[in-house]
C-alpha positions in Angstrom: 20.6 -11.7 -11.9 17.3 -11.0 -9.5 15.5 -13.3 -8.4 12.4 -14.8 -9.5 10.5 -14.5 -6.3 10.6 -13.0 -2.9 8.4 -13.4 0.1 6.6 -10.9 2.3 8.9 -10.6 4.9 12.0 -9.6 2.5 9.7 -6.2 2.3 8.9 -5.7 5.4 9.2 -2.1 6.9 8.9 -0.6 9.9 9.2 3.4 10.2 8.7 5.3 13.6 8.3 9.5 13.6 6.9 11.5 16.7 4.6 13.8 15.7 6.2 17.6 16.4 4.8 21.1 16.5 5.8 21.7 13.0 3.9 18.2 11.6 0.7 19.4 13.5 -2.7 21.8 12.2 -4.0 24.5 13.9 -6.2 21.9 15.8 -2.5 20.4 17.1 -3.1 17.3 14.9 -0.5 15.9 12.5 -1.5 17.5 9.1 -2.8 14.5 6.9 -0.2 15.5 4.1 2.9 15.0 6.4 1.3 11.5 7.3 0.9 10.8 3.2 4.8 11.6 2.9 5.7 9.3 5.3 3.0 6.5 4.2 4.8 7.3 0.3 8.5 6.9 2.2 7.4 3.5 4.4 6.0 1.5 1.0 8.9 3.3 -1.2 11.1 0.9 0.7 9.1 -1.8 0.9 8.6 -1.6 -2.7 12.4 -0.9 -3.1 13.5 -4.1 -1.2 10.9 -6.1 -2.7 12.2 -5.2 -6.8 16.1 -4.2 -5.8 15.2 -1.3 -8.2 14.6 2.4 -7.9 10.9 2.5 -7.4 8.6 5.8 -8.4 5.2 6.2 -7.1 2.2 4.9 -9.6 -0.8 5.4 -7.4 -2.2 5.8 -4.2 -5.7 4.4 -3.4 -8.2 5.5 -0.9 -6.5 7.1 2.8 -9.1 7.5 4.7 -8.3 9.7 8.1 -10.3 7.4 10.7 -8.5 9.0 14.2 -6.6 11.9 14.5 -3.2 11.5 15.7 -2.0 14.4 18.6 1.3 16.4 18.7 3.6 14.5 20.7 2.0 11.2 20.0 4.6 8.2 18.5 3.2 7.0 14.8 4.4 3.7 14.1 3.8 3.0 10.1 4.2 -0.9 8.6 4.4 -1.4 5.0 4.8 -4.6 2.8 4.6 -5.5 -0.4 0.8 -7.7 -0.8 1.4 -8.8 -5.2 3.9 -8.1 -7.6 3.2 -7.6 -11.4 5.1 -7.5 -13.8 6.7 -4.3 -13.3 4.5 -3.0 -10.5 4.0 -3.3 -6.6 1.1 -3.3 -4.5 2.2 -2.2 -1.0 0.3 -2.2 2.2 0.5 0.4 4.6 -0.8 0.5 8.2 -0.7 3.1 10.7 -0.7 3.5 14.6 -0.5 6.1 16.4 0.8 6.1 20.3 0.1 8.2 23.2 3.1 6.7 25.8 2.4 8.7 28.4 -1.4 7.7 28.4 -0.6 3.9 27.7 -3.1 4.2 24.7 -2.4 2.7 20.9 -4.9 2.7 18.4 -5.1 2.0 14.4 -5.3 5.0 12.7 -5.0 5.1 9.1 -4.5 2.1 6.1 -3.6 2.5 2.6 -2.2 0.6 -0.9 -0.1 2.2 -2.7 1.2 1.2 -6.0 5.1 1.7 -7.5 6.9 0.9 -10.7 10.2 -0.2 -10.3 12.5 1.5 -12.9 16.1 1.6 -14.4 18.1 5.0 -14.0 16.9 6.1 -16.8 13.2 5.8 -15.7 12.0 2.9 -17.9 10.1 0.1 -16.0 12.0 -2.8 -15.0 10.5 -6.7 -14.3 10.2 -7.0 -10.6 10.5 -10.2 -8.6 7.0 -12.2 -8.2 5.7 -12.4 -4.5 4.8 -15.7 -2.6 2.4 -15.6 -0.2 3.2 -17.9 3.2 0.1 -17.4 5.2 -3.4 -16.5 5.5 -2.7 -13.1 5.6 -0.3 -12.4 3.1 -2.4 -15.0 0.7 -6.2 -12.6 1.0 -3.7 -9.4 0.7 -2.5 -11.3 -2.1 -5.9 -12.4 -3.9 -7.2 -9.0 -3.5 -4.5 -7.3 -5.0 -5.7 -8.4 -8.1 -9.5 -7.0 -7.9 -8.0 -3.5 -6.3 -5.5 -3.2 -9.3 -8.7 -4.0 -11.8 -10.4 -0.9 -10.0 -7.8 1.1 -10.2 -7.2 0.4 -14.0 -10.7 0.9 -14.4 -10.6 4.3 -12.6 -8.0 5.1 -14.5 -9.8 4.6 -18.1 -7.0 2.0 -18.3 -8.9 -1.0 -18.6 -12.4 -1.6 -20.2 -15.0 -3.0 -16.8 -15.6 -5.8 -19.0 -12.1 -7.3 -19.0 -12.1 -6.8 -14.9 -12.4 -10.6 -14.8 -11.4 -10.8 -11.3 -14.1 -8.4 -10.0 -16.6 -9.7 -12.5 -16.2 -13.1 -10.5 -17.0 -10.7 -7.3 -20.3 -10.1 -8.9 -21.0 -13.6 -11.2 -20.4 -15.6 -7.8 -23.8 -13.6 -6.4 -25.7 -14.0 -9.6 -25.7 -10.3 -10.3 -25.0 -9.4 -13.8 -25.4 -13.2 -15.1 -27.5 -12.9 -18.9 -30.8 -14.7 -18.9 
């Protein structure tokens, strides 16, 4: 029997890659869909230690490439599990990048990614519910709710009007309220 809940810190993961002439673009950067495969791996496990389940990728929001990371430089990518539905994830994925030589570290990327946890058959499985136990973890948490709204919505999943939670974002400023 699984659990019924888990914390953040039973999904923790922590992935470290160096950043090789084969990973790089002609501009000797690491080629932004290497870094994807390695964001994908990093909140696979997460997600996997989170449900104790095979996990498949559901979606992937918004990567946006702030800095470029250099051949030779160390990337360092964290991922944790922020909400669990009922069959779903929401992982968190941030990304540094490391110049040792030069004594420099910088943020370079973030992301959410979503995964299903399946059986090995492929159908979707319950997955354990997440407890926040800080600050943090509890606005990761909260928002989880309004990004997986927008991505329903995106997806022609889910009619605007039933986005409750990002209604609220909007209702709290008195924008959309009926006279």
């Amino acid at each position: 029997m699984k659990e019924s809940f888990k914390h953040v810190k039973d999904s923790v993961v922590t992935m470290t890659e160096m950043v090789l002439p084969n990973d790089t673009n002609t501009l000797n950067n690491l080629m932004g869909g290497k870094l994807m495969h390695w964001m994908d791996v990093v909140a696979a496990i997460a997600a996997q230690r989170h449900s104790n389940s095979i996990v498949v990728t559901a979606s992937v929001d918004n990567i946006s490439f702030k800095n470029p990371i250099a051949l030779g430089n160390v990337v360092t990518l964290n991922a944790q599990v922020t909400r669990a539905f009922n069959t779903s994830m929401e992982v968190y994925i941030e990304v540094f990048a490391e110049d040792i030589p030069a004594n420099s570290k910088y943020a370079s990327h973030k992301a959410f990614f979503t995964f299903v946890a399946v059986d090995s058959e492929g159908k979707p499985v319950k997955v354990p519910e997440l407890k926040p136990v800080n600050g943090k973890e509890e606005e990761l948490y909260k928002g989880a709710l309004r990004r997986r709204q927008l991505r329903l919505i995106l997806a022609k999943r889910m009619d605007p009007k039933d986005a409750t939670e990002l209604l609220a974002l909007f209702d709290s400023e008195g924008i959309g309220q009926k006279e």
